[in-house]
DOSELO-173433 format. One record per residue: residue number from 1; residue in three letters; y, x, z of N, C-alpha, C, O, CB in turn. Coordinates in steps of 0.02 Angstrom, whole numbers, plus 50000, padded with zeros to 5 digits. Glycine has a CB too. Layout:
% DOSELO-173433
     k     r      nY      nX      nZ     caY     caX     caZ      cY      cX      cZ      oY      oX      oZ     cbY     cbX     cbZ
   NUM   ALA       Y       X       Z       Y       X       Z       Y       X       Z       Y       X       Z       Y       X       Z
...
//
This chain:
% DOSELO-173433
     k     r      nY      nX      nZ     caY     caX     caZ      cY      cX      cZ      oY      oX      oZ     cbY     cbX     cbZ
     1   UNK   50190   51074   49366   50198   51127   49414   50157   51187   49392   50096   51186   49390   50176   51104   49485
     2   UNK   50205   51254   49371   50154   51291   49368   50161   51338   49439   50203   51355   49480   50154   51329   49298
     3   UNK   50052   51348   49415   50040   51432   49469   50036   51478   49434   50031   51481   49373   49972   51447   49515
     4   UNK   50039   51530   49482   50064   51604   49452   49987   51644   49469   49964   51690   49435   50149   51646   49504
     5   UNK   49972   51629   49500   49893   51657   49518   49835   51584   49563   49839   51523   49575   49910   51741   49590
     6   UNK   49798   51625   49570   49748   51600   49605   49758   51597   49689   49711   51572   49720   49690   51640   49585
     7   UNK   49804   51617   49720   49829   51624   49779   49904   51581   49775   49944   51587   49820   49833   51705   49797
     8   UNK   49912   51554   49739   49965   51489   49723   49936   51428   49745   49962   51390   49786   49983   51477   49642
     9   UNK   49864   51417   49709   49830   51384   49705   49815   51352   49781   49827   51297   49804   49788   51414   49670
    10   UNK   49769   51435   49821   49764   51416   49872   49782   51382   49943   49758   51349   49989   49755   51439   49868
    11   UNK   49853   51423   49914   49894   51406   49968   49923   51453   50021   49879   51490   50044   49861   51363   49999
    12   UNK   49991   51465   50050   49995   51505   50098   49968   51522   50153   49942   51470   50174   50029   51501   50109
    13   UNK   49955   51577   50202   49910   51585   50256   49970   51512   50300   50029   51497   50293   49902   51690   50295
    14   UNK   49909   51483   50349   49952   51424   50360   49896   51403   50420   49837   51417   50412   49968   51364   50285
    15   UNK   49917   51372   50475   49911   51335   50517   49887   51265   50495   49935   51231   50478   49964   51337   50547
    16   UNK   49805   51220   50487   49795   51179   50478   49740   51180   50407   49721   51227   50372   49854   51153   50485
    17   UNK   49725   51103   50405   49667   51108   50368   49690   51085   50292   49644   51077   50252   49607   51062   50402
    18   UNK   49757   51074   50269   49780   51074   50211   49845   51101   50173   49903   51103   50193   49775   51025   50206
    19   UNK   49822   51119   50123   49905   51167   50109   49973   51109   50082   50034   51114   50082   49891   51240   50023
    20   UNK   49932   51063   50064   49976   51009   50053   50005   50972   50117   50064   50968   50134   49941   50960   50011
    21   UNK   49949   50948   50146   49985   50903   50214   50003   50951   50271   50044   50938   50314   49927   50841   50252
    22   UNK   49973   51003   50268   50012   51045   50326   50065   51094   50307   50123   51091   50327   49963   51086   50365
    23   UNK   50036   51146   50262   50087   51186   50252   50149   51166   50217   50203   51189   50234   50064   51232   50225
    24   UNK   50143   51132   50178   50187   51099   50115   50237   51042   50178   50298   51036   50178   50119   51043   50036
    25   UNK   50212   51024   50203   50252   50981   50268   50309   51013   50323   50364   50998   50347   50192   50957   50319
    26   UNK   50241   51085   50330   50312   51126   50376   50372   51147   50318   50433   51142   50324   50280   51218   50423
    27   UNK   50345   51164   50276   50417   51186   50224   50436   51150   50224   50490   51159   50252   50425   51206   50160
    28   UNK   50430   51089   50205   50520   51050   50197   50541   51038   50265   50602   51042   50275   50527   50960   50153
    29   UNK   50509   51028   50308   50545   51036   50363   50582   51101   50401   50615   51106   50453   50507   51014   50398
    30   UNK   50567   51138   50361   50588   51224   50389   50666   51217   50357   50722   51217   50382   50529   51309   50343
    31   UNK   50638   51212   50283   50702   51198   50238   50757   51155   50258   50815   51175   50251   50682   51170   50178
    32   UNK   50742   51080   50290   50785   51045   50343   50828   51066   50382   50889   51070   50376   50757   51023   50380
    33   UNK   50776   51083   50440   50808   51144   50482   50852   51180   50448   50912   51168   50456   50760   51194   50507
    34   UNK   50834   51221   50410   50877   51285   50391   50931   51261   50346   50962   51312   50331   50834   51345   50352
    35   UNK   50961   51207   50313   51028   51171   50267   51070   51145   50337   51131   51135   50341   50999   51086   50201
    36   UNK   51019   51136   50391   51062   51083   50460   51092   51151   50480   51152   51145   50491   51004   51031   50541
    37   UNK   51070   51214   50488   51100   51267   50525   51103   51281   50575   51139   51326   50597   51140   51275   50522
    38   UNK   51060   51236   50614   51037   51232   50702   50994   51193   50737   50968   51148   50704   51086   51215   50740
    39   UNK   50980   51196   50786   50912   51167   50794   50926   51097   50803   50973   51100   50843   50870   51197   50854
    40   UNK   50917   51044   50794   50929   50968   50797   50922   50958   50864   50895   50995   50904   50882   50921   50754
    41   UNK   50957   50884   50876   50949   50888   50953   50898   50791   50925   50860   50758   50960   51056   50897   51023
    42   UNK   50912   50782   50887   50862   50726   50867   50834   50715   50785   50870   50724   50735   50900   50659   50888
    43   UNK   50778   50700   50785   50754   50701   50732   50693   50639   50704   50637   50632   50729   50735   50765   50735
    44   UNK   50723   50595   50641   50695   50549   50603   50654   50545   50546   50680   50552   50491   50730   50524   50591
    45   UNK   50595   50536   50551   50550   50566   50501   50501   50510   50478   50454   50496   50515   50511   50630   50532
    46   UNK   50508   50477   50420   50476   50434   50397   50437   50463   50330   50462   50499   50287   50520   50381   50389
    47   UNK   50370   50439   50331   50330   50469   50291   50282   50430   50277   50247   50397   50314   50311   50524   50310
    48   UNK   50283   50439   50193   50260   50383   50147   50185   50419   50129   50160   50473   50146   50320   50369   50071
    49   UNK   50162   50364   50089   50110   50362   50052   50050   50413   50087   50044   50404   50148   50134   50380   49981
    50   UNK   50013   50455   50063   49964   50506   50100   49986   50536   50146   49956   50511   50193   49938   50555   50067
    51   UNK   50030   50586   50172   50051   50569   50211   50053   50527   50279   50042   50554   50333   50067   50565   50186
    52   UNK   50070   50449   50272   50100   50394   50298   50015   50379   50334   50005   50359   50391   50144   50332   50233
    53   UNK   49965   50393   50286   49909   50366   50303   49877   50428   50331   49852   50401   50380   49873   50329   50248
    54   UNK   49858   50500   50337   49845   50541   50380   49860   50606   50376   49838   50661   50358   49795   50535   50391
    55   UNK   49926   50569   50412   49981   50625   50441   49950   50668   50514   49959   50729   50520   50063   50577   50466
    56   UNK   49905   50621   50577   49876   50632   50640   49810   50683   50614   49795   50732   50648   49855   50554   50680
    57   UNK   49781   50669   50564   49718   50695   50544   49729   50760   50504   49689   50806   50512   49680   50643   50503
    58   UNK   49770   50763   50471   49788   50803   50439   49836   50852   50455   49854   50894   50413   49797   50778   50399
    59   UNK   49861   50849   50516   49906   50894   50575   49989   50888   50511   50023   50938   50499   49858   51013   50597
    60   UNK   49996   50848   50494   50069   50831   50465   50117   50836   50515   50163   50876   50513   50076   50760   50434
    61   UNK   50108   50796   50561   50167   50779   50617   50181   50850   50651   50237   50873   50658   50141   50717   50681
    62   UNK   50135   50874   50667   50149   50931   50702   50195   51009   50682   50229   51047   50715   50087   50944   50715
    63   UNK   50167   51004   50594   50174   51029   50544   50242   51012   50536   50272   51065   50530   50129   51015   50499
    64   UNK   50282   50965   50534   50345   50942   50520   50393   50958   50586   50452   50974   50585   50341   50865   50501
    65   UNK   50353   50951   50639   50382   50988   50695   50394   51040   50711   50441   51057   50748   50366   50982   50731
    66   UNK   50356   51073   50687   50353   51151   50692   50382   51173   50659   50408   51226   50677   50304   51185   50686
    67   UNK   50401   51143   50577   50464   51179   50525   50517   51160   50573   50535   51208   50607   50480   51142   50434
    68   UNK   50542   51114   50583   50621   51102   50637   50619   51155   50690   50669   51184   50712   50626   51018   50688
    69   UNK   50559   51164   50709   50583   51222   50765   50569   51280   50738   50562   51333   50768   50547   51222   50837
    70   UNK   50564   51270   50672   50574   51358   50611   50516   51378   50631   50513   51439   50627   50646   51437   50626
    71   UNK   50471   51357   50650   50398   51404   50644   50372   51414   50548   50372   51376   50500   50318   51346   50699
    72   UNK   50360   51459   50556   50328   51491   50489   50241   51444   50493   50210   51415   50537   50321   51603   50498
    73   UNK   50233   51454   50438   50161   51392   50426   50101   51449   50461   50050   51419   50478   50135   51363   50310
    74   UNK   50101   51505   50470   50052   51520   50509   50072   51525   50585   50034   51565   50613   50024   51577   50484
    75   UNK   50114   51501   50624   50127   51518   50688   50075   51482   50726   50059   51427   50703   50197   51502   50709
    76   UNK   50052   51496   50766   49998   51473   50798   50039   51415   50847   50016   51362   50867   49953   51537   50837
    77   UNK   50102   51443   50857   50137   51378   50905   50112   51308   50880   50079   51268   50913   50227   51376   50899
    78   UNK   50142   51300   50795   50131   51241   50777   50083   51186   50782   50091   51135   50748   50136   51249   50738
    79   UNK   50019   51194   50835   49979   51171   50865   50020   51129   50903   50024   51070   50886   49939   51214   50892
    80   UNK   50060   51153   50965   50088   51136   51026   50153   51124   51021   50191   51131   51069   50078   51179   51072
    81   UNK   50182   51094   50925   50225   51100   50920   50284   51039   50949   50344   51045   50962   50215   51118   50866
    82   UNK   50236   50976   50953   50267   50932   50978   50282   50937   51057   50330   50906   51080   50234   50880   50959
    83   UNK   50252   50965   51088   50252   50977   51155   50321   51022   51185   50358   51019   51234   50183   51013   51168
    84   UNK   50314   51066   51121   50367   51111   51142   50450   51072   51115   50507   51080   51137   50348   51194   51103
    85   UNK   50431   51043   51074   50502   50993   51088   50550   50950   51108   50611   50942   51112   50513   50979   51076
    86   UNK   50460   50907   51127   50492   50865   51186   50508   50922   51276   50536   50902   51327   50417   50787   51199
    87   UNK   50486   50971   51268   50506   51027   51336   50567   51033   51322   50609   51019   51365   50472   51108   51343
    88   UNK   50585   51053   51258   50666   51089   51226   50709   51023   51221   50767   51035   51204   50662   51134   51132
    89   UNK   50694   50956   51230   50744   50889   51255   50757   50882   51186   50817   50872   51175   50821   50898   51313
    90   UNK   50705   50884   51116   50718   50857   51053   50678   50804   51052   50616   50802   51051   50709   50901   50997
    91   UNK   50731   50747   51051   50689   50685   51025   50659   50681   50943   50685   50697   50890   50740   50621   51035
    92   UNK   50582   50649   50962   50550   50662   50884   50526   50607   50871   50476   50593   50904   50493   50716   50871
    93   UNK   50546   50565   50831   50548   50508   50808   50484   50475   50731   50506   50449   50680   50625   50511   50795
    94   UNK   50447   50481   50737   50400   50457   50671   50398   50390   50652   50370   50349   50689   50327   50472   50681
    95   UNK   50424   50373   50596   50419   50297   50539   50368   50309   50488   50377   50355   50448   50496   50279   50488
    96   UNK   50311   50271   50484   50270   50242   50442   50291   50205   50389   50307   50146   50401   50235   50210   50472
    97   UNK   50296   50231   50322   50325   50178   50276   50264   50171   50221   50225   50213   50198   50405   50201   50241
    98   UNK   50274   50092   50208   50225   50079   50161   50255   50057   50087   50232   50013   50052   50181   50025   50192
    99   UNK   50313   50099   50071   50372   50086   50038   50336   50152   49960   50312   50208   49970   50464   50110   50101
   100   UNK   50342   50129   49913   50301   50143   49865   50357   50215   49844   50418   50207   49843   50284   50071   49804
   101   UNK   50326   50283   49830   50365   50317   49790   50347   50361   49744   50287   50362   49728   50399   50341   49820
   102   UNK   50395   50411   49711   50360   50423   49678   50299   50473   49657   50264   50476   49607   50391   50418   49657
   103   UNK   50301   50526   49746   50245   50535   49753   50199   50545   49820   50229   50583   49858   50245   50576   49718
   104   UNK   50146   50527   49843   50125   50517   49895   50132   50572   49957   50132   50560   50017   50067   50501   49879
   105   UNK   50139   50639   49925   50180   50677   49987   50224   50669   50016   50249   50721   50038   50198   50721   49985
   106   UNK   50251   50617   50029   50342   50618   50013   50364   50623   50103   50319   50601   50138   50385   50517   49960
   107   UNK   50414   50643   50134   50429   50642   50212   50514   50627   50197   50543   50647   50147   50406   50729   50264
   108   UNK   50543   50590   50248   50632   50588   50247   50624   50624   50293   50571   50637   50323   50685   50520   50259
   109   UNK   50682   50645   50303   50689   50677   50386   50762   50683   50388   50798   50715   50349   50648   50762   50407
   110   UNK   50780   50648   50437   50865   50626   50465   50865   50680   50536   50830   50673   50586   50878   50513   50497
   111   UNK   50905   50727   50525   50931   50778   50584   50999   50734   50606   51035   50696   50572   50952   50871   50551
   112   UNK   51003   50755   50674   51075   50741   50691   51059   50794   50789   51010   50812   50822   51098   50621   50689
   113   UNK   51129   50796   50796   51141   50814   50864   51226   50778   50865   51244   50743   50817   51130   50911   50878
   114   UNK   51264   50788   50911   51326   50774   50933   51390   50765   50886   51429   50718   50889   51337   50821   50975
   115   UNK   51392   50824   50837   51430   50821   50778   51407   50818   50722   51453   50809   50682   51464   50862   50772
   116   UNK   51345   50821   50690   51327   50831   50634   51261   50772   50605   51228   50741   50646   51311   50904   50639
   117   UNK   51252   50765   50548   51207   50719   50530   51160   50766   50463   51205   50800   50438   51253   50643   50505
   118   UNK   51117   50777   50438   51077   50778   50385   51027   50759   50353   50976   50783   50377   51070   50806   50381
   119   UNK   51021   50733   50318   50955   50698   50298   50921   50741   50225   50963   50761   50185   50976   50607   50278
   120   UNK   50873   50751   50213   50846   50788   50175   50771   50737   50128   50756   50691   50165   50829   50857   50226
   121   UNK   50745   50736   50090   50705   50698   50070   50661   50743   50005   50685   50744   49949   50745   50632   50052
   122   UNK   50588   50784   50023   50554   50828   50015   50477   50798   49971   50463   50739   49962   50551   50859   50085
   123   UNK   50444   50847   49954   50394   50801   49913   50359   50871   49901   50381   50916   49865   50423   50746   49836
   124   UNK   50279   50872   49954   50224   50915   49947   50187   50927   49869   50142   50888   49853   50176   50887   49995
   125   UNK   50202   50965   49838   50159   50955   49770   50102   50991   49777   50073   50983   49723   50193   50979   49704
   126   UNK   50054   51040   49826   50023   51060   49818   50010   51151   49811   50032   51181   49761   50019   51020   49787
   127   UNK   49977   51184   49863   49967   51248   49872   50013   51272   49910   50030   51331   49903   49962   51281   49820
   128   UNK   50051   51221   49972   50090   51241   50002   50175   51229   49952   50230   51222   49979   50058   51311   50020
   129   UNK   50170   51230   49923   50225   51216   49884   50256   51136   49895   50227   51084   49909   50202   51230   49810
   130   UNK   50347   51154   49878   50375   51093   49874   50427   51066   49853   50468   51112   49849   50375   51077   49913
   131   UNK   50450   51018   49838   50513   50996   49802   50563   50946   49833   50547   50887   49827   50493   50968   49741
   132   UNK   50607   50957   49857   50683   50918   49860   50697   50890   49816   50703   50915   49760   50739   50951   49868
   133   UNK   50709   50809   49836   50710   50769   49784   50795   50743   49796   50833   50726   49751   50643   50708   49788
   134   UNK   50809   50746   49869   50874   50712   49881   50906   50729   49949   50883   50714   50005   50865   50636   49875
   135   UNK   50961   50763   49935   51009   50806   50012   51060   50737   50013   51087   50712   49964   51071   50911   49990
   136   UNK   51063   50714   50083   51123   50665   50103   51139   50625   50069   51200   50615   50065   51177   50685   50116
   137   UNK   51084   50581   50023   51093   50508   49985   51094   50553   49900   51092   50524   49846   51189   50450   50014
   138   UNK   51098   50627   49910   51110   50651   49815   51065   50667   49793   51039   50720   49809   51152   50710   49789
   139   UNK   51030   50614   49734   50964   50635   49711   50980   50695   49673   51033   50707   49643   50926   50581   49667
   140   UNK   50918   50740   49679   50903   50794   49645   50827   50816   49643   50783   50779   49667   50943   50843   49670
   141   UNK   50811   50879   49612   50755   50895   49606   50750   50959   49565   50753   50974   49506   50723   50844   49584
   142   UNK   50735   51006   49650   50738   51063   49620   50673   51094   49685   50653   51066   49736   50829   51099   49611
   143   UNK   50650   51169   49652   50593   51206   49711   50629   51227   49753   50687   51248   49743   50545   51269   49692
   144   UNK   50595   51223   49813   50629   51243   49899   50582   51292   49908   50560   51301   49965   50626   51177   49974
   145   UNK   50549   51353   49829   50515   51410   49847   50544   51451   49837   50508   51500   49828   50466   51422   49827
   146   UNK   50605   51464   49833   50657   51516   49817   50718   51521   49857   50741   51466   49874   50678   51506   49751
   147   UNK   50748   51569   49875   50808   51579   49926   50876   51545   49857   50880   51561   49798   50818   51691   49960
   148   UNK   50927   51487   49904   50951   51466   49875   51011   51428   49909   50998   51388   49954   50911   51445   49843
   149   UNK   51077   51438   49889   51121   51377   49899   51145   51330   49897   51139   51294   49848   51139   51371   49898
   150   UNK   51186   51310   49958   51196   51243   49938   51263   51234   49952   51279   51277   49993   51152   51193   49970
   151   UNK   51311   51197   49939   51377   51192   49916   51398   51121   49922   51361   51093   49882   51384   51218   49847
   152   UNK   51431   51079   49947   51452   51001   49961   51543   51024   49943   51578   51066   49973   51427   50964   50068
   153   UNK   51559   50987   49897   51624   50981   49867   51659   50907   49820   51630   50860   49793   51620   51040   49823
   154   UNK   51722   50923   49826   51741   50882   49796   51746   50872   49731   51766   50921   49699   51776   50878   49815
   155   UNK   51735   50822   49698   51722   50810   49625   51766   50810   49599   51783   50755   49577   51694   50762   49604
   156   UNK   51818   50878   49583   51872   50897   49575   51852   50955   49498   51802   50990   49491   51902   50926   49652
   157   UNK   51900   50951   49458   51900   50990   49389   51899   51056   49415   51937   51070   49461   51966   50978   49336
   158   UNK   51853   51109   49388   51861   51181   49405   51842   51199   49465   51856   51255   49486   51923   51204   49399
   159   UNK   51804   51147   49507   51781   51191   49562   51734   51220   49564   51726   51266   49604   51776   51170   49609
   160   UNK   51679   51197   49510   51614   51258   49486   51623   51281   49456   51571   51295   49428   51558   51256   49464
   161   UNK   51694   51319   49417   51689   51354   49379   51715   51420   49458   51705   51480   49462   51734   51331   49301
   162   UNK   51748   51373   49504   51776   51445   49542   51747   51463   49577   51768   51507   49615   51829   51451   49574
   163   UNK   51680   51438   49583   51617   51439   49643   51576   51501   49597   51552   51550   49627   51560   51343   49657
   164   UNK   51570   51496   49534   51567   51551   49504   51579   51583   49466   51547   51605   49419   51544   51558   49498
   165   UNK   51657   51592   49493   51696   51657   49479   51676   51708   49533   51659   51766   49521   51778   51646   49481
   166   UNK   51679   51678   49597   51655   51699   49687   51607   51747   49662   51617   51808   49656   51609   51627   49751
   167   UNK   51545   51709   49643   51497   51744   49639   51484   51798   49591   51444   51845   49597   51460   51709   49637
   168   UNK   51523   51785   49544   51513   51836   49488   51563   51895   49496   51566   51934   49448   51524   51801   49414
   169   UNK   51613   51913   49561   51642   51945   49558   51600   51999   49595   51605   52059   49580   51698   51924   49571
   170   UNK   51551   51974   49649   51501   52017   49687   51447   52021   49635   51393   52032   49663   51474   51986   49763
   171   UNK   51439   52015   49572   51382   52038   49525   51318   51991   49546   51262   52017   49539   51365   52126   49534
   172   UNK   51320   51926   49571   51256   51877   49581   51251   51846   49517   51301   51823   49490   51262   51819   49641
   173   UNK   51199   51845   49493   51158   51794   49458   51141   51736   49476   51100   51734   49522   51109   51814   49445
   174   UNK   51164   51675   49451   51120   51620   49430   51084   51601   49410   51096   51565   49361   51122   51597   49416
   175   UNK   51015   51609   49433   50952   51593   49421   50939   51512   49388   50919   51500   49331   50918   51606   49489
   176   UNK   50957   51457   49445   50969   51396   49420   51029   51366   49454   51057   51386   49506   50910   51355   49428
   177   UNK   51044   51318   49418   51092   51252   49442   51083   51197   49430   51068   51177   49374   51148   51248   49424
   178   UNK   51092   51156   49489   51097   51076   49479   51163   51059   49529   51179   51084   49583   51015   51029   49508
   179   UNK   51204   50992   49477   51253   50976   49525   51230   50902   49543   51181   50881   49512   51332   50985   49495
   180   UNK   51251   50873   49574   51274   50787   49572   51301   50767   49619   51301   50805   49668   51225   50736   49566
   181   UNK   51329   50709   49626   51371   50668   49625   51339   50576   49627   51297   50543   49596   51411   50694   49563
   182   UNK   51388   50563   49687   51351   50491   49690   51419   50451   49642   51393   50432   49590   51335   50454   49794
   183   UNK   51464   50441   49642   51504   50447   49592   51572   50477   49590   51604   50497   49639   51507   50395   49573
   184   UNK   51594   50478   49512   51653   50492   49515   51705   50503   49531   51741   50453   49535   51660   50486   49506
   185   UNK   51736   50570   49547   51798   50576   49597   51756   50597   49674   51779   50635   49716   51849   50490   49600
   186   UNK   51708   50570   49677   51692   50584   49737   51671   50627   49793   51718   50665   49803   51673   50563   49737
   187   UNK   51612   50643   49843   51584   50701   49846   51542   50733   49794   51515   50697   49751   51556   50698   49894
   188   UNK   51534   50787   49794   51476   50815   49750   51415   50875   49773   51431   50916   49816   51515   50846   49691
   189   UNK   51375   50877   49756   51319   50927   49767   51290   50972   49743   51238   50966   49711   51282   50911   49775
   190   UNK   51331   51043   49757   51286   51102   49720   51240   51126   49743   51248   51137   49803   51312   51154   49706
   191   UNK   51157   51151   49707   51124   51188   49718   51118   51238   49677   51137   51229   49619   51085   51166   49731
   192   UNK   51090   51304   49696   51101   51379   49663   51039   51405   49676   51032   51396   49736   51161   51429   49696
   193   UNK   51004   51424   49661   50957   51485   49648   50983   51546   49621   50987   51559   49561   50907   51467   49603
   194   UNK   50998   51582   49665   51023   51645   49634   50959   51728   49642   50919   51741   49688   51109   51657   49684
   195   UNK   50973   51766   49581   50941   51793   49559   50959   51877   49633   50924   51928   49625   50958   51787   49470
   196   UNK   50996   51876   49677   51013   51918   49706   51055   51885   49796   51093   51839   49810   51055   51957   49648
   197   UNK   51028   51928   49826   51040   51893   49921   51127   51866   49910   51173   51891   49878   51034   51986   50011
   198   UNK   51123   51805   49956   51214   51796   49968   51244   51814   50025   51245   51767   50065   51241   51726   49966
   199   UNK   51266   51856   50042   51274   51863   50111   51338   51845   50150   51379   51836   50105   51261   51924   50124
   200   UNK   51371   51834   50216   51380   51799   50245   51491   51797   50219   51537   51757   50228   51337   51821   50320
   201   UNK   51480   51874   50180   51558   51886   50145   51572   51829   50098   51622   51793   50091   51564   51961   50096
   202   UNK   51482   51832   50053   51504   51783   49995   51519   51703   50017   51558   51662   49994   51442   51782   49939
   203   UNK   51476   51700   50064   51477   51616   50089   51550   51609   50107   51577   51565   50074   51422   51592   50164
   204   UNK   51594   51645   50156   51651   51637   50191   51701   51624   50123   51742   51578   50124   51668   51706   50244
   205   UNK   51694   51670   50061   51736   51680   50033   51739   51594   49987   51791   51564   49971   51724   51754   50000
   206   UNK   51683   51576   49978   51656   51515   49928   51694   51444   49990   51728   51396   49970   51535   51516   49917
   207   UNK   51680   51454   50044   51700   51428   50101   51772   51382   50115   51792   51329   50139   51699   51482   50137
   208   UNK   51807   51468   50066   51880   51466   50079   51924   51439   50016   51985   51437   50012   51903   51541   50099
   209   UNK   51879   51418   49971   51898   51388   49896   51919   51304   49922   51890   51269   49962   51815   51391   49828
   210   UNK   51988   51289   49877   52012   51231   49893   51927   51179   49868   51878   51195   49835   52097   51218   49843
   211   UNK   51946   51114   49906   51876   51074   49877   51812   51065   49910   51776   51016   49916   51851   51106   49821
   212   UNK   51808   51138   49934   51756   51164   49979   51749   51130   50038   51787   51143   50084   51766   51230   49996
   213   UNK   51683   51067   50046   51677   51051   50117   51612   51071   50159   51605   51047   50215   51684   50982   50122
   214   UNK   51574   51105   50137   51505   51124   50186   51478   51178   50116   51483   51170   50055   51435   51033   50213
   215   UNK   51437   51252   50169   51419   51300   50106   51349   51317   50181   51356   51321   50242   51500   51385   50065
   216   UNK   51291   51323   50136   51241   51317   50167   51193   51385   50107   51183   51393   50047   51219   51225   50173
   217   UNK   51176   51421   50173   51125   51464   50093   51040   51457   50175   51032   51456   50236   51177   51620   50050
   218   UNK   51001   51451   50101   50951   51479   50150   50900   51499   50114   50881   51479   50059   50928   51434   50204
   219   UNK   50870   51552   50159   50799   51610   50123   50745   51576   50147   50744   51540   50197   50790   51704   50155
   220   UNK   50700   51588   50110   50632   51568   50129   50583   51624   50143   50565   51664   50099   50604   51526   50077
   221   UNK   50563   51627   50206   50507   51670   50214   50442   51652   50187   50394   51690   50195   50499   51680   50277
//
């Protein structure tokens, strides 16, 4: 992992007494939130290793609550964050796992409400920073510190090449890509880091490509 300064290091201005277990906790949960596209009406959160062992001490739980309800890591809400969800009728669910991985930040977190399901699986590395290891069973591993898309399609010939044709006709850059696939023929998973904003023309248009089953972008404040 590299830092870019000495304020990498430290960590973002943030709510709590660690940039790893607190701040680094609300981000992937912000990031959650923000791939689900609405506020969950229930939420499953199992959390391993450091973490798993002081999550209460280390204001984790609250921290993970407060990304679902999109608080930014300095909102002062995120204190009272559990409170305010069980007010807002979000069930919040915490699992203790003593299930070995591969690194001790690690949180799942299963969204769902009435129609929709998401599961996301995140990993604190430190200074507030963090990494996505696996969207809806598709391992990957990429930074959730950059504004970036996400794309669920069918594992069909030429559909990333037309996902960016889309983009290259509005002059966006591809910063990075990762695809996968649980197997062959099957669903598949794009992520994008792009070098310039996507806005809501480009998503509709990417949307409307045969193949196309879910297009998700989200910024990070």
């Amino acid at each position: 992992m590299k830092y870019h300064s000495v304020f990498d290091i430290i960590g973002p201005i943030m709510v709590g007494p660690s940039s790893s277990h607190t701040a680094g906790a609300a981000r992937i949960s912000k990031i959650a939130r923000g791939l689900f596209g609405k506020q969950p009406k229930k939420a499953t959160i199992t959390l391993y290793g450091s973490f798993a062992k002081t999550y209460q001490g280390h204001g984790t739980d609250v921290a993970i609550v407060g990304g679902l309800l999109d608080f930014d890591t300095n909102d002062r809400r995120i204190i009272d964050s559990k409170v305010i969800a069980k007010d807002m009728g979000i069930d919040i669910k915490f699992v203790i796992s003593d299930e070995e991985t591969d690194h001790p930040n690690t949180a799942r977190i299963f969204l769902e409400d009435e129609n929709d399901q998401f599961e996301i699986v995140g990993v604190s590395v430190g200074g507030g920073k963090v990494k996505i290891t696996e969207i809806n069973g598709f391992k990957i591993r990429f930074s959730g510190n950059s504004p970036f898309m996400l794309v669920i399609h069918e594992d069909r010939f030429g559909v990333i090449a037309s996902i960016a044709n889309v983009l290259g006709l509005y002059k966006i850059n591809i910063g990075y890509m990762e695809v996968a696939r649980k197997e062959k023929g099957s669903l598949a998973l794009m992520v994008m880091e792009t070098d310039q904003p996507v806005d809501n023309k480009v998503i509709q248009d990417i949307k409307n490509l045969p193949y196309v089953k879910r297009v998700a972008i989200l910024k990070i404040s």
